[in-house]
N, C-alpha and C positions, 0 to 999 in steps of 0.2 A: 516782423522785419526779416528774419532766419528763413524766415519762407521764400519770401522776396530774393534773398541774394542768394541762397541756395543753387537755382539755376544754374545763377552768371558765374558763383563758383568752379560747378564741375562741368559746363562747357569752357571758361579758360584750363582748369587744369587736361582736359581731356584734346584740347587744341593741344594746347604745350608742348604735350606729349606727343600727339598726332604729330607738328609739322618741325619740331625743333627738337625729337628722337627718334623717333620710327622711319621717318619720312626720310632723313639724311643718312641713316642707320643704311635703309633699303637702297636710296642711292651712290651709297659709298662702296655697299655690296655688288651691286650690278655693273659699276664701274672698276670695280677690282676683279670682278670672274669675267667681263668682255674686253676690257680694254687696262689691262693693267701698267702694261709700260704710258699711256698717256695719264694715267689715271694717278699715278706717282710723279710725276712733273718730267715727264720727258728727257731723262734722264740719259746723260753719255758715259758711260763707263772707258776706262785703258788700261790696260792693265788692272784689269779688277778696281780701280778707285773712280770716283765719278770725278770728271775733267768739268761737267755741264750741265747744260739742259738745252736743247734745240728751243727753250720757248724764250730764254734769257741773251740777250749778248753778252757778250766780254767785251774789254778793253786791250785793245793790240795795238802798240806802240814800234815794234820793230819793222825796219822796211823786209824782214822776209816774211811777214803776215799782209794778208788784205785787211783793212782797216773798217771796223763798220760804223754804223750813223756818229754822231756825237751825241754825248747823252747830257743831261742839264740837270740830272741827280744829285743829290748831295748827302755828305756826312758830319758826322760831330768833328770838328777839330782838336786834333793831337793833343793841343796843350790848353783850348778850352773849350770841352764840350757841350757849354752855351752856346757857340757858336758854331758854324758848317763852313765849310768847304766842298770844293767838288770833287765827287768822288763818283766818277763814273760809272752807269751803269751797278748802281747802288739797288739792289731788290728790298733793301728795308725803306726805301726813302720813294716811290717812284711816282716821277712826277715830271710836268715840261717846265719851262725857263719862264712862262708866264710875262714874257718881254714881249713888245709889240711892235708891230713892224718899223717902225719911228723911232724905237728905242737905239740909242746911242752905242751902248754898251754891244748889242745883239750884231746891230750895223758892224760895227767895228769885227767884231769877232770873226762875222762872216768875210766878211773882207782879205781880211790875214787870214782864211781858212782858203780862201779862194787862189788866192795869192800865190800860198804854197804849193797849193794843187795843179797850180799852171804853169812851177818852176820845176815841180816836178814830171807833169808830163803837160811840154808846148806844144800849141798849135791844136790841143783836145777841146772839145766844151767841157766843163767839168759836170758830173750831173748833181742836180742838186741834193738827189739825198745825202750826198758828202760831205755837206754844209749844212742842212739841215738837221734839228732834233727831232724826236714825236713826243707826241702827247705822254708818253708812257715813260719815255727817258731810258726802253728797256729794250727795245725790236733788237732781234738777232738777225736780222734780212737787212739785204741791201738790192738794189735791181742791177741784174746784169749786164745793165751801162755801167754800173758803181764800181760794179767786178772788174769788167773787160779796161775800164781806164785805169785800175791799179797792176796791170798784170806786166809794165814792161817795168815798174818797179822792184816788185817780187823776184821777176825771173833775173832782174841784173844782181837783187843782192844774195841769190840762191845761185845764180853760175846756171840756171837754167833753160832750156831753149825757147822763146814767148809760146809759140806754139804748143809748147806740152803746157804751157800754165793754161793759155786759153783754153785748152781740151778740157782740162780740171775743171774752171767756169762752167763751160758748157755741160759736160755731165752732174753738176750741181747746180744746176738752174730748174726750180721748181715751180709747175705752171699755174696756169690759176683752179682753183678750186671748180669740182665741176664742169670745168671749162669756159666758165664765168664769172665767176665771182674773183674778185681781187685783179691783183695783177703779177706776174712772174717773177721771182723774186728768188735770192741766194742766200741761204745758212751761211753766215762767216763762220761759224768756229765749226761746221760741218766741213767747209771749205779748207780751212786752214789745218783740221785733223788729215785731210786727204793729201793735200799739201805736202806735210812732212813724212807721211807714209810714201807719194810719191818721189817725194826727192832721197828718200832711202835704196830705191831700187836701181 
C-alpha cells in the first residue's frame, strides 16, 4: 500500500511547493524588481506619510472636495460589534448593497441622493455614477461628468474661479487603457490632493 501512495505523496508535497512557494516567491520578486510602486498597493505619500492608494477611494464629505461614488461597505458597530454599520469605503469589508433595483430602501436612497444633487447644482443632469455604488464598494474613479458637475460647488466653497477648478478636472482625467478598454475616468483623491496644492498657490 506505501507503494501505492508514495507517488501521490511526493507529487502533492512537490506541487505545494512548486505553486504555493516558488511560484508566488518568483512572482512577488518580479513584481517588486519591475513594478514596485504598483506592486506595494499604489500608494500616496505627503509629506513622507501615506495619505492613500490611487486603487482605494475615500470618503469626502466637505463641499471643498469632489465627492466620489457611494460605497455600501460596512463595519462592526461602536457599541456592538455583532452588528455593522456603514462605514464607507471600508477595505476590510468590500462588498456592493446586494439590493435590487425594486428594493425600497435602494429607491429611497437614491432619490434623496438625487435630490440633493439637483439642489445643489439646478438645471444639470446629474450623472449616475453619483448615485450609484459598484460592485466593489471601493472605486477611487468617478467619470468626468461626475467631476465637472461638482466643480461650481468646490469652487464657491474654496473662493475659487470654476475655471481653474475645471482646468484641475481636465488635467486629471484619465483615458482609457490602450485606448480601448474601459472608459475615462478621475482619481478623486488624486483630484482632491491637486486641489489643495492648487488653491495654495
Amino acid at each position: 500500500m506505501l507503494r501505492e501512495l508514495r507517488p501521490a505523496i511526493v507529487v502533492f508535497i512537490g506541487l505545494t511547493l512548486i505553486t504555493g512557494l516558488a511560484y508566488p516567491l518568483a512572482m512577488t520578486g518580479v513584481a517588486q524588481a519591475l513594478f514596485p510602486w504598483r506592486a506595494n498597493g499604489s500608494l500616496i505619500e505627503e509629506d513622507g506619510k501615506v495619505i492613500g492608494s490611487t486603487l482605494i477611494g475615500q470618503y469626502f464629505t466637505s463641499d471643498r472636495y469632489f465627492h466620489g461614488r457611494p460605497s455600501a461597505t460596512l463595519g462592526p458597530a461602536p457599541a456592538d460589534p455583532s452588528k455593522t454599520v456603514a462605514e464607507p469605503y471600508n477595505a476590510v469589508n468590500s462588498m456592493g448593497s446586494n439590493l435590487g433595483p425594486t428594493n425600497k430602501a435602494l429607491i429611497e436612497r437614491v432619490k434623496g441622493d438625487v435630490d440633493a444633487l439637483k439642489a445643489e447644482n439646478p438645471g444639470t443632469a446629474v450623472p449616475i455614477d453619483l448615485v450609484t455604488t459598484t460592485g466593489s464598494g471601493l472605486d477611487p474613479h468617478i467619470s468626468p461628468e461626475a467631476a465637472i458637475f461638482q466643480v461650481p460647488r468646490v469652487a464657491k466653497a474654496r473662493g475659487m474661479p470654476e475655471n481653474r477648478v475645471r482646468e484641475l478636472v481636465s488635467q486629471h482625467i484619465e483615458g482609457r487603457l490602450l485606448d480601448f478598454l474601459g472608459e475615462p475616468r478621475v482619481n478623486v483623491l488624486a483630484l482632491n490632493l491637486a486641489l489643495d496644492r492648487g488653491a495654495t498657490k
